[in-house]
C-alpha positions in Angstrom: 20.6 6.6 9.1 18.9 7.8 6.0 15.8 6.1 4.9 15.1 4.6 2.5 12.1 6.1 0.8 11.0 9.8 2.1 8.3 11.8 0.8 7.8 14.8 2.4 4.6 17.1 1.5 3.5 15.5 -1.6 0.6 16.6 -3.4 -0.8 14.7 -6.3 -3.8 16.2 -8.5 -6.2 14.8 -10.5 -8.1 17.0 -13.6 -11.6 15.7 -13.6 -14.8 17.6 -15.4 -15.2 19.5 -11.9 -11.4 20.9 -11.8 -8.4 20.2 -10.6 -8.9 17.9 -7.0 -5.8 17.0 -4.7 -6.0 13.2 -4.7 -3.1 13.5 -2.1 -2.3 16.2 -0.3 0.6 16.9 2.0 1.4 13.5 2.9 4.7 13.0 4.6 6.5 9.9 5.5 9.4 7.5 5.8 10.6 4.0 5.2 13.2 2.6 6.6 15.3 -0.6 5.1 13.7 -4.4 5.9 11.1 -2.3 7.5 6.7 -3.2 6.3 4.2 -0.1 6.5 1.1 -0.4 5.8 -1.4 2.1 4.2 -5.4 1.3 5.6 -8.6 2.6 4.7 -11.5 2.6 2.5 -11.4 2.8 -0.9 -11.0 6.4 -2.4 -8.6 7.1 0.3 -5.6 7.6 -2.0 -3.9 4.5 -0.7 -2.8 3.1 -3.8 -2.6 6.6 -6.1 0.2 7.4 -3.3 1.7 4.1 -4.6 1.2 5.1 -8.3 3.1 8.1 -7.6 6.0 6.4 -6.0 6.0 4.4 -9.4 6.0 7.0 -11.8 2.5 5.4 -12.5 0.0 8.4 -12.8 -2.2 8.3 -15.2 -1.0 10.5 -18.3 -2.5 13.8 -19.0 -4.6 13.7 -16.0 -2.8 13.1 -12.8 0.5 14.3 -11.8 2.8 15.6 -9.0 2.1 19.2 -8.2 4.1 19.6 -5.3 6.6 17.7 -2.8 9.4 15.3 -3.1 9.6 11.4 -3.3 13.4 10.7 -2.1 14.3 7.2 -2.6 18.1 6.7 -2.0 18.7 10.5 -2.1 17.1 10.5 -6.0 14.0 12.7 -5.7 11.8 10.6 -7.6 8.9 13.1 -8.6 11.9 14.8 -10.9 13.1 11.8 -12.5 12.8 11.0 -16.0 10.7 8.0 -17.9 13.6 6.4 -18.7 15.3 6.8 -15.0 11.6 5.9 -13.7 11.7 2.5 -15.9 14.8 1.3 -14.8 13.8 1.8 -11.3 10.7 -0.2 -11.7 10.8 -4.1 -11.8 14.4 -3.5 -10.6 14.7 -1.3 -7.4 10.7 -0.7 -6.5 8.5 -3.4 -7.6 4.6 -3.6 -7.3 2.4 -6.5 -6.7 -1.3 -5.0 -8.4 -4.3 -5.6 -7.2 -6.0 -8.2 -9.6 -3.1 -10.8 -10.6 -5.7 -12.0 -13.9 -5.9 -8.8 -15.3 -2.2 -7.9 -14.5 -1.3 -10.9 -15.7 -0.7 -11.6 -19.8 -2.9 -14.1 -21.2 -0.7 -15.0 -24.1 2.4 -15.4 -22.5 3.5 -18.6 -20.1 3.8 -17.4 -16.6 8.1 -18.3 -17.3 8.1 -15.7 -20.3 6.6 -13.3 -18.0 9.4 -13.6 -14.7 12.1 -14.2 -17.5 11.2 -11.3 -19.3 11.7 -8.7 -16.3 15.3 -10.7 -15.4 16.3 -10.1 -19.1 15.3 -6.4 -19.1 17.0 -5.3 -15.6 19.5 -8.1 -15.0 20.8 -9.1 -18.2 20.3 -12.5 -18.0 20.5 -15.1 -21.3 17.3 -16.5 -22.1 18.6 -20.2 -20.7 19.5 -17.9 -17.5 16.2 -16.0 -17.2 14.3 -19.1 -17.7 16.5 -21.1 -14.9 15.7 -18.2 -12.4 12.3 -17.6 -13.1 11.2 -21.5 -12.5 14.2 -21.5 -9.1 11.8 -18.1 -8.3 8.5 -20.5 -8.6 9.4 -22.8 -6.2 10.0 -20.1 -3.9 7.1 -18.9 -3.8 5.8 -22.4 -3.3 4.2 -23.2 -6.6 3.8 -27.1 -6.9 5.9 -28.3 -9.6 8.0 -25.6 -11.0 9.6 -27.1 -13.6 6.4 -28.0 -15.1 4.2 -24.9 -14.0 6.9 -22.3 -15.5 5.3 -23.5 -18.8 1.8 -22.6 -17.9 -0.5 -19.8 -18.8 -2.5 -17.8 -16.3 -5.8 -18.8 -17.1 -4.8 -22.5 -16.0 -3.5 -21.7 -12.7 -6.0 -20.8 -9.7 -6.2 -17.1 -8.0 -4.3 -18.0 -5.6 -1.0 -19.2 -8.1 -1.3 -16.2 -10.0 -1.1 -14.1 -6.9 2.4 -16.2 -6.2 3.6 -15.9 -9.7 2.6 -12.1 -9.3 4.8 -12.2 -6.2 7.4 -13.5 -7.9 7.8 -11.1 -10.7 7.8 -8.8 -8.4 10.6 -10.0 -5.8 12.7 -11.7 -9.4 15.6 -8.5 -9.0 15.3 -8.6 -5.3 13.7 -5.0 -5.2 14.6 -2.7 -2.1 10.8 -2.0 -1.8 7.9 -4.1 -2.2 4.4 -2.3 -2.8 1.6 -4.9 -1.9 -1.7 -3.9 -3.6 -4.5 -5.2 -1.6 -2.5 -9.0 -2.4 -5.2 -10.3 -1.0 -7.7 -9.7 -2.6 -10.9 -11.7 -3.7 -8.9 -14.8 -2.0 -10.5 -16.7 0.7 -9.2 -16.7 3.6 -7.1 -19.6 4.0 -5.1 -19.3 0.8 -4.5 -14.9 2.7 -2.8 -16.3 5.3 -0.5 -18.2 3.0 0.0 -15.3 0.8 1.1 -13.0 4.1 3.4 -15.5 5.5 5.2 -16.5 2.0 5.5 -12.1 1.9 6.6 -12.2 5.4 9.0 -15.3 5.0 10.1 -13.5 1.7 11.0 -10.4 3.3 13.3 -11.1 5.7 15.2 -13.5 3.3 16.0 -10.8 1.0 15.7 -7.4 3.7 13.0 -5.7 1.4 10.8 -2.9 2.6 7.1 -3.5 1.9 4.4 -1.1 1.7 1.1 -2.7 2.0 -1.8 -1.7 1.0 -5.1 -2.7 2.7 -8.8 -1.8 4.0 -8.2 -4.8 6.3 -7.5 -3.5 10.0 -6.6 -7.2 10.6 -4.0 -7.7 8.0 -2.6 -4.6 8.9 -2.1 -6.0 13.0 -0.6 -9.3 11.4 2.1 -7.8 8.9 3.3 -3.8 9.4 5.6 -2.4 12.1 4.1 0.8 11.4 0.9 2.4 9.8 -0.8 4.9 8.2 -4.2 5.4 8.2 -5.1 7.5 5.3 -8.8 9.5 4.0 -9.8 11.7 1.9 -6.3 11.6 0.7 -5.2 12.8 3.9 -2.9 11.0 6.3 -5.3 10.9 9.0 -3.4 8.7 11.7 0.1 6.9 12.1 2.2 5.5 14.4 3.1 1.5 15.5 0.7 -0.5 15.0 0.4 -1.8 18.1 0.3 1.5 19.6 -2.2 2.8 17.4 -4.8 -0.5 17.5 -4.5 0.2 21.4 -4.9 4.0 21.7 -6.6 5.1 18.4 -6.8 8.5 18.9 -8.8 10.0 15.3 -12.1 8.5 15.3 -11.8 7.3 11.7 -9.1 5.0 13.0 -11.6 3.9 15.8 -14.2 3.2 13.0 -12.0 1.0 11.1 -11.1 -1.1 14.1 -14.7 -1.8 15.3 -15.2 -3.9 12.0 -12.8 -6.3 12.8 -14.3 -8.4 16.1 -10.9 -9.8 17.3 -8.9 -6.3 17.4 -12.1 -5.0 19.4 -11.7 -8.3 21.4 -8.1 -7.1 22.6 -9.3 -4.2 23.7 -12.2 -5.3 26.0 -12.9 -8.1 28.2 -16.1 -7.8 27.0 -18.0 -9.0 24.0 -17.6 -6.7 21.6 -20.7 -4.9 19.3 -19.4 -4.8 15.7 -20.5 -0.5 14.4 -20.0 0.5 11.1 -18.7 3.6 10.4 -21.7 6.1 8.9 -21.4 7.4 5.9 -19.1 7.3 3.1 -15.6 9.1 1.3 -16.7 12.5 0.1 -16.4 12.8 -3.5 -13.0 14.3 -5.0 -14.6 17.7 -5.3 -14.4 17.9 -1.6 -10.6 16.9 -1.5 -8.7 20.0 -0.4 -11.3 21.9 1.7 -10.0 23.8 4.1 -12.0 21.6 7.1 -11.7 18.0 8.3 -13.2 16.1 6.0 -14.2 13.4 8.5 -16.6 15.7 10.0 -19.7 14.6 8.3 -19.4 11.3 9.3 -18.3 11.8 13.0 -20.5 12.4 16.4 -17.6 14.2 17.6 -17.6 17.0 15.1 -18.1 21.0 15.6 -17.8 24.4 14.1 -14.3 24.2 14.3 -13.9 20.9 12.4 -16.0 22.3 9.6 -14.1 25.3 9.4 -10.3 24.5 10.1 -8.0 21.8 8.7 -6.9 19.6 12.2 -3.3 19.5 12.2 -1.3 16.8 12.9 -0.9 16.3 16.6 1.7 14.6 18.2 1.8 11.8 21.4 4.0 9.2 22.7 5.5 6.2 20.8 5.2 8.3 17.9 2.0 8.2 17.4 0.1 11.2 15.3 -3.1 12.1 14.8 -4.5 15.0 12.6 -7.9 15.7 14.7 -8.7 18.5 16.9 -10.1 15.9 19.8 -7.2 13.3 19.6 -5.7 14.6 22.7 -9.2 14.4 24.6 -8.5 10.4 24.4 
């Protein structure tokens, strides 16, 4: 069966004052219908600029698609026009941003805002759009609909706006679902609603999601499968259950030990919490011909700092792009 969404070998750039610097580069992968991956690690990874570039999102005049192909349904999307690219968005790939107050309009009532995407890709009447968008409310479990729909953001509480959020996103029942960090800056009990309501949401209507996270946690409790991403390389993927087992790339590793119940599962022991040293190289070190985990790893010689690792691969298809992972 054909997936979904395939990208094979894409390579996004980014002109900054130092040059041109490969934000993304060669990064391959598939998604399959009904199916959640997740994309993990830190920030400056290029988790959410490969997200950006499934939208048609780069920023203008300074990032762009250099190589590679974005297939969704057999339309490579990296050729497609503005005007194929916004009827797409809102309507077959939706995107739930990272901060729903600043992706949010303040002037506008949260109804205006659903009804407005059901008018634009649906067709609906305003009486129509406005029925749906306070029907799409109180499935996302907002108190009150009727009333609610005639609210504006700044009176609703992070956690509402990250459900209206939802809902504009999910209003034309989108074949994929990009989840940007949804998370975050909520505490933790109103996280756990957010990931069942997109959980609950997504089998009712078969979407894909892609979620995007630094949380190894959220990751174990939502996706099938993962990628573990740095330096704007795919550094790791596989099931996630494999892969939280058997990390084999000891940035994967890292992540894990920060979360104390995923170390839990794998020791009887009581585990010690280590951070991982170091931080992302800067984007003039995107591209190097090297691994570009090999200042911040204890496992790292001259051939790490002098050859690119490339992806190696194990049972349960799991890959890994370091030159150890098969000493595991």
């Amino acid at each position: 069966m054909m997936p979904l969404l395939k990208i094979d070998n894409l390579r996004i750039e980014l002109t900054t004052r130092d040059g041109i610097a490969p934000v993304i580069d060669d990064l391959s992968l598939e998604l399959g219908a009904g199916e959640t991956l997740s994309f993990v690690g830190e920030s400056g990874c290029g988790k959410s600029m490969t997200a950006l570039g499934i939208m048609g999102l780069l920023p203008e005049k300074v990032g762009r698609i250099a190589s590679g192909t974005v297939m969704f349904n057999g339309e490579d999307l990296a050729q497609a026009s503005d005007a194929r690219l916004r009827e797409i968005r809102g309507n077959d790939i939706s995107m739930i941003f990272q901060e729903p107050m600043t992706s949010l309009n303040p002037v506008f009532t949260i109804g205006e805002q659903i009804a407005e995407v059901l008018r634009r890709h649906q067709n609906l009447s305003n009486r129509a759009a406005w029925s749906k968008a306070t029907e799409l409310l109180d499935a996302v479990r907002i108190p009150n609909p009727k009333a609610r729909v005639n609210d504006y953001p700044h009176q609703m509480s992070g956690g509402q706006r990250q459900r209206v959020m939802i809902a504009i996103a999910l209003a034309c029942e989108p074949k994929i679902l990009i989840a940007d960090e949804p998370t975050t800056a909520l505490d933790v009990t109103v996280q756990a609603q957010i990931f069942d309501l997109l959980r609950d949401l997504g089998k009712q209507t078969g979407t894909a999601t892609i979620l995007i996270t630094h949380d190894m946690g959220a990751v174990a409790e939502m996706a099938e499968r993962m990628i573990v991403m740095y330096a704007g390389r795919k550094a790791e993927d596989g099931p996630v259950e494999q892969i939280i087992d058997h990390p084999r790339h000891p940035y994967t590793k890292g992540l894990i030990s920060c979360v104390p119940h995923l170390m839990a599962s794998l020791s009887d022991d009581r585990p010690e919490l280590v951070e991982v040293s170091g931080i992302v190289p800067s984007l003039k070190s995107f591209g190097r011909d090297e691994c570009l985990f090999a200042s911040r790893c204890d496992r790292a010689d001259d051939k790490c700092r002098s050859q690119r690792p490339p992806e190696m691969g194990f049972a349960n298809n799991q890959n890994s792009a370091c030159w150890h992972a098969g000493d595991v």
